[in-house]
MARLUMRO-15600 format. One line per 3 residues: number of its first residue (from 1); for each residue x negated, y negated, z of C-alpha. Coordinates in steps of 0.05 Angstrom, whole numbers. Layout:
NUM = X/Y/Z  ... $
END
This chain:
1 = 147/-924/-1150  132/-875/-1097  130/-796/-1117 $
4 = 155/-788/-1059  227/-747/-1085  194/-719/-1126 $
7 = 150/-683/-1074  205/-670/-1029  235/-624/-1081 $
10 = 172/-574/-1079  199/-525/-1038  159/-525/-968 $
13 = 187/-481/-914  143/-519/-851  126/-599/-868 $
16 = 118/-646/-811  174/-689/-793  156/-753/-800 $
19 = 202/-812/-807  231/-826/-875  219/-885/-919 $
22 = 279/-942/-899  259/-972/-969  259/-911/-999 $
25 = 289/-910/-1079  346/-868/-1102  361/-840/-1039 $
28 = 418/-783/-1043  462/-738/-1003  427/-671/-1002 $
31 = 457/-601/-1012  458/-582/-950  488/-654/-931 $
34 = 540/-636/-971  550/-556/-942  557/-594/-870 $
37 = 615/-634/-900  640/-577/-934  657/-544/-863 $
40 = 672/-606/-838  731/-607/-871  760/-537/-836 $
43 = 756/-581/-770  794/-647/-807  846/-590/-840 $
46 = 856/-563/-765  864/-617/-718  904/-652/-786 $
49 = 954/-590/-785  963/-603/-709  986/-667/-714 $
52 = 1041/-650/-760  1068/-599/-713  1073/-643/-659 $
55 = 1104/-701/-699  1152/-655/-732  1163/-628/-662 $
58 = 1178/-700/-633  1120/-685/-582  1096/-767/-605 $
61 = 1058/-776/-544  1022/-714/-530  1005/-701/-606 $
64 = 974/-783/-614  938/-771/-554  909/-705/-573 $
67 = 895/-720/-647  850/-780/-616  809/-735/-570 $
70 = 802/-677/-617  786/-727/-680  746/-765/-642 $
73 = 696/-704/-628  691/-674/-691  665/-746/-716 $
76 = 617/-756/-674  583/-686/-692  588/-702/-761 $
79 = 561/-784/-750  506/-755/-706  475/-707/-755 $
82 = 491/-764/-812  445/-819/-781  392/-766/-763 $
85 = 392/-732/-829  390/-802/-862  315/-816/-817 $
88 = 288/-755/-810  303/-699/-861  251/-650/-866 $
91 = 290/-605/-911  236/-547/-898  268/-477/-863 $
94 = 266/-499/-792  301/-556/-805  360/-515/-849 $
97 = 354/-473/-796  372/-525/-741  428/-551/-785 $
100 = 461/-494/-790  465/-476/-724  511/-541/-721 $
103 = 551/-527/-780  566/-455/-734  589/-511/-680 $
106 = 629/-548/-723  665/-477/-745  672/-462/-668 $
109 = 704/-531/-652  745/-520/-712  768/-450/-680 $
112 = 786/-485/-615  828/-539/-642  897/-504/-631 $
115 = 873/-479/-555  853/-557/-547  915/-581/-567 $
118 = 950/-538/-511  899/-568/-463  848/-508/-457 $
121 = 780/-543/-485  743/-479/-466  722/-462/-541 $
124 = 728/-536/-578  676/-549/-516  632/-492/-532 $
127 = 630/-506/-602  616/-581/-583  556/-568/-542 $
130 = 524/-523/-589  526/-576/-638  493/-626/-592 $
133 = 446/-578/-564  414/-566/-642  419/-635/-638 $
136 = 364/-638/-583  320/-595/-608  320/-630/-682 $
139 = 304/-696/-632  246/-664/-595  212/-639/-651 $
142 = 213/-713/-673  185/-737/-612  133/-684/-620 $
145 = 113/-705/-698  134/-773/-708  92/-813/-657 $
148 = 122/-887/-676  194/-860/-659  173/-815/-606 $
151 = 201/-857/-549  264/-860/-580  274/-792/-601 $
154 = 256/-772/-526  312/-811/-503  360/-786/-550 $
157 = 342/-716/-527  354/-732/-456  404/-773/-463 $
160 = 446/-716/-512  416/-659/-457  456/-699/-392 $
163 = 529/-710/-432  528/-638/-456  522/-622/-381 $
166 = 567/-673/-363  622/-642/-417  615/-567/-383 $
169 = 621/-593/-315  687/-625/-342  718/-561/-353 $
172 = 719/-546/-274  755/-612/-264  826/-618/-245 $
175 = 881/-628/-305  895/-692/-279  824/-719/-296 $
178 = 835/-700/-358  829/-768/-394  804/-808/-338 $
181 = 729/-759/-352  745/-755/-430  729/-832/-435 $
184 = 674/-837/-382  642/-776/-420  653/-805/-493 $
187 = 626/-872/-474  567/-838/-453  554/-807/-516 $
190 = 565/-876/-547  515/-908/-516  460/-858/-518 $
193 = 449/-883/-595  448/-955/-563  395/-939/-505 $
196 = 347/-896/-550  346/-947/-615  324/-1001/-553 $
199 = 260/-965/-543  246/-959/-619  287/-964/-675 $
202 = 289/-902/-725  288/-906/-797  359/-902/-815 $
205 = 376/-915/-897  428/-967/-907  444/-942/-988 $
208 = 448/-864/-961  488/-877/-887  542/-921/-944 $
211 = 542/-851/-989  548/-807/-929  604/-851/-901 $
214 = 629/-852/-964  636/-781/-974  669/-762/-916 $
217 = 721/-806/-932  729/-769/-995  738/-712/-947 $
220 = 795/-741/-902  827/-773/-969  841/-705/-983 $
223 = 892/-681/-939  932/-737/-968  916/-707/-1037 $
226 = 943/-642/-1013  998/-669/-983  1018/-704/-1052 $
229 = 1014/-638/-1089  1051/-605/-1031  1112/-646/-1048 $
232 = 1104/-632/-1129  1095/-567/-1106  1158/-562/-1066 $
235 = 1205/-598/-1118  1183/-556/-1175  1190/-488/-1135 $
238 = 1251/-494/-1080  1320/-519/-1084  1309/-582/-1055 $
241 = 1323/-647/-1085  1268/-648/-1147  1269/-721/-1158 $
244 = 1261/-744/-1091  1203/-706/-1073  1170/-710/-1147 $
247 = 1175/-784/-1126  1148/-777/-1063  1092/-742/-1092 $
250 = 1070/-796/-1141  1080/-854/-1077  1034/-797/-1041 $
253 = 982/-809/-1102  995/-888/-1114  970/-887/-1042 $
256 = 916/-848/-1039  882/-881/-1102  902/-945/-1075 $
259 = 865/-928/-1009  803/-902/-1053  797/-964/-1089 $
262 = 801/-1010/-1027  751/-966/-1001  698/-971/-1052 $
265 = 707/-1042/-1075  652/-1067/-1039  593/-1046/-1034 $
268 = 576/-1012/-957  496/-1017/-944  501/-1096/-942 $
271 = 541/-1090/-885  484/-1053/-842  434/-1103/-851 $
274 = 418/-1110/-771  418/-1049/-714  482/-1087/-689 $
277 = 520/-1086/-752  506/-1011/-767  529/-987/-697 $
280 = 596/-1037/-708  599/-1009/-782  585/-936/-761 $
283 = 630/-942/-697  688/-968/-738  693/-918/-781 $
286 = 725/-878/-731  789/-919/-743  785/-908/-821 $
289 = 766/-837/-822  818/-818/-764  878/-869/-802 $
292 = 858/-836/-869  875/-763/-846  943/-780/-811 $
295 = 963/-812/-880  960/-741/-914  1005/-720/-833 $
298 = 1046/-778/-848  1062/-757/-926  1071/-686/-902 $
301 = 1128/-708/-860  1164/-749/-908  1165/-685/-942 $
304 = 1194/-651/-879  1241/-699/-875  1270/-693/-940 $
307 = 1282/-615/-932  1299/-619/-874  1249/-588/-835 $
310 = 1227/-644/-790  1265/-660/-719  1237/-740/-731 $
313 = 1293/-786/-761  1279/-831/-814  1252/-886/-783 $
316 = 1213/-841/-745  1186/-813/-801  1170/-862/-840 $
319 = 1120/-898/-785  1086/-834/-785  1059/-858/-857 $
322 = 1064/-934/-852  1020/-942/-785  959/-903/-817 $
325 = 970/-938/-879  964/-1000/-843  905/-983/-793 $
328 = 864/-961/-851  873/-1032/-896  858/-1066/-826 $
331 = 799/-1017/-810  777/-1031/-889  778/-1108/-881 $
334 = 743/-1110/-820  686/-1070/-838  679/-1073/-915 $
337 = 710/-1137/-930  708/-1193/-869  765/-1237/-840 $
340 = 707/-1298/-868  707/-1264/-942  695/-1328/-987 $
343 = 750/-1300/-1033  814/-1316/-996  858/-1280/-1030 $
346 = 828/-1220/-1010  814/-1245/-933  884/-1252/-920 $
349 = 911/-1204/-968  885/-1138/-930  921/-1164/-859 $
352 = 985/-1184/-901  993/-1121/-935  980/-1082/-873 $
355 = 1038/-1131/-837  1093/-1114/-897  1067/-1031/-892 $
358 = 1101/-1030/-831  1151/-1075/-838  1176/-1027/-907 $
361 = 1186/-974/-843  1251/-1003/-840  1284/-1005/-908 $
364 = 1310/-951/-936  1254/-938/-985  1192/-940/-941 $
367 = 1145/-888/-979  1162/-924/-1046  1155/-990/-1020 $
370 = 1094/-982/-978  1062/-954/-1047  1082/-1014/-1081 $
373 = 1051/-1060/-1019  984/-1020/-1020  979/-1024/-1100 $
376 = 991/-1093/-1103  930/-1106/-1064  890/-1067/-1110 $
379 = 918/-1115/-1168  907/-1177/-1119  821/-1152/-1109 $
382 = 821/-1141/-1184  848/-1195/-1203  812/-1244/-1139 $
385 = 739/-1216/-1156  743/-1216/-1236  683/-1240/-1266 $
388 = 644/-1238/-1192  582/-1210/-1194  584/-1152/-1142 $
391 = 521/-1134/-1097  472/-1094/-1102 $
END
């Protein structure tokens, strides 16, 4: 086996950077992989807590539609440094450097979130572009060391360099273009990963992109673990009805392990064996990773609800936690699982439990029941794939 880690833990402060190994063995999330999460999660916490205003505010529309924009931009900072990190991580001081410098954006963006929401995009932007513009220069230093991936890290660089321009220039536009230059400019930064990998594909790791993924649903997981100990919290210390909401706190944690397990069932690298399959697998997490924070909104509400500190009614409220629910086991079985799975139970079990999550909306015991709904299909995998040998 190649000494290869063991090398890369001599601590260099300048080393080349030239592509990483694709085959390479025991590849891990690095410390300061794990610091970028880390701040990550202020920017989750903060567009998270903005959604539950609005929703608690009955501003539906306007707080959906934000939550989308602002979500959808503080995962594509994090994805972009994830799939770079994954070919190209130097680890030496200019490349910490680098990294930090978008960990700083991430904290700006995260600053911005509430001034977003309210439609000035002034500081989220700011924050944004500073990310993207480390970005660059991370990029061109590639194209300057790694001659096999130069053309593609070139295009990358421009391609970054021309939407962060595009994204300030959108700040001078009218209110009314809001959305209309939101989606031209966010399909634009979409596609730059498809146009660069054309001219030469980079050296992504299928085992470490599946841990990084994995992690950061670990992160979003967690504002439904909050919101679980929220309720305990608020039944053993107000005057509220302590049952109810000691109950909704152990639904809150029936779900969340529920959604964990789901989650890590199946193992993610074999699902990025092609280019096309890791930009559908990477691009899809969007829809897990958003669906996975609103859970934690939606539990947070129930609890609103039962105080009485929430203008939503019941039904209301309780689609608030059903439609994530149901997005992520959707978002899961597309990407982890497959409508073609060669265990049927499991095929159609992930679409029928996400069908009966919503439908529970409308009885009156929709937390309980869509707990029961989302553990049952952890029994139903268990029980389906007993005995299966599971890959590798």
């Amino acid at each position: 086996m190649s000494d290869e880690p063991a090398l890369r833990r001599t601590r260099v402060w300048y080393r080349p950077m030239i592509a990483r190994d694709r085959s390479e063995k025991h590849r891990a999330s690095t410390p300061l992989e794990l610091l970028f999460d880390l701040c990550f999660v202020v920017a989750v916490s903060a567009v998270a807590g903005q959604l539950h205003h609005s929703l608690a505010e009955h501003e539906v529309g306007h707080g959906i539609a934000s939550y989308l924009v602002v979500f959808l931009a503080i995962w594509w900072g994090w994805v972009n440094f994830s799939w770079f990190a994954s070919a190209f991580d130097t680890d030496d001081m200019p490349y910490r450097i680098a990294t930090f410098v978008q960990i700083v954006g991430a904290l700006v963006v995260a600053a911005g979130v509430s001034d977003a929401w309210h439609g000035d995009l002034t500081i989220m932007v700011a924050g944004y572009v500073l990310m993207r513009l480390a970005m660059v220069g991370q990029w061109l230093r590639a194209a300057r060391q790694e001659p096999r991936c130069r053309p593609a890290a070139l295009r990358y660089a421009l391609g970054i360099t021309l939407v962060q321009v595009g994204w300030l220039l959108r700040l001078a536009v009218p209110e009314s273009w809001f959305y209309p230059s939101f989606l031209v400019l966010m399909a634009a930064e979409l596609l730059v990963p498809v146009w660069a990998e054309r001219a030469a594909a980079t050296s992504w790791h299928p085992r470490h992109i599946g841990e990084r993924y994995g992690l950061f649903t670990l992160i979003v997981l967690g504002e439904s673990v909050l919101a679980a100990s929220n309720a305990l919290q608020e039944a053993l210390g107000s005057g509220h009805s302590a049952g109810g909401l000691v109950a909704v706190g152990i639904a809150g944690v029936v779900i969340v392990f529920s959604m964990w397990w789901l989650y890590f069932d199946q193992p993610a690298h074999v699902r990025m064996a092609t280019a096309t399959q890791g930009y559908v697998w990477g691009y899809g997490h969007y829809v897990i990773f958003g669906s996975a924070a609103a859970v934690g909104v939606g539990l947070e509400l129930v609890i609103d609800h039962d105080t009485h500190a929430s203008h939503l009614g019941g039904v209301g409220t309780a689609l608030t936690l059903t439609v994530p629910i149901a997005l992520y086991l959707l978002s899961v079985w597309l990407l982890h699982v497959g409508p073609r799975n060669a265990c049927r139970p499991i095929a159609i079990g992930y679409p029928v439990a996400a069908v009966l999550v919503v439908v529970v909306s409308f009885t009156p015991l929709p937390v309980y029941l869509a707990a029961l709904v989302v553990a049952a299909l952890v029994a139903t995998t268990v029980i389906a794939t007993h005995g299966h040998a599971v890959a590798d």
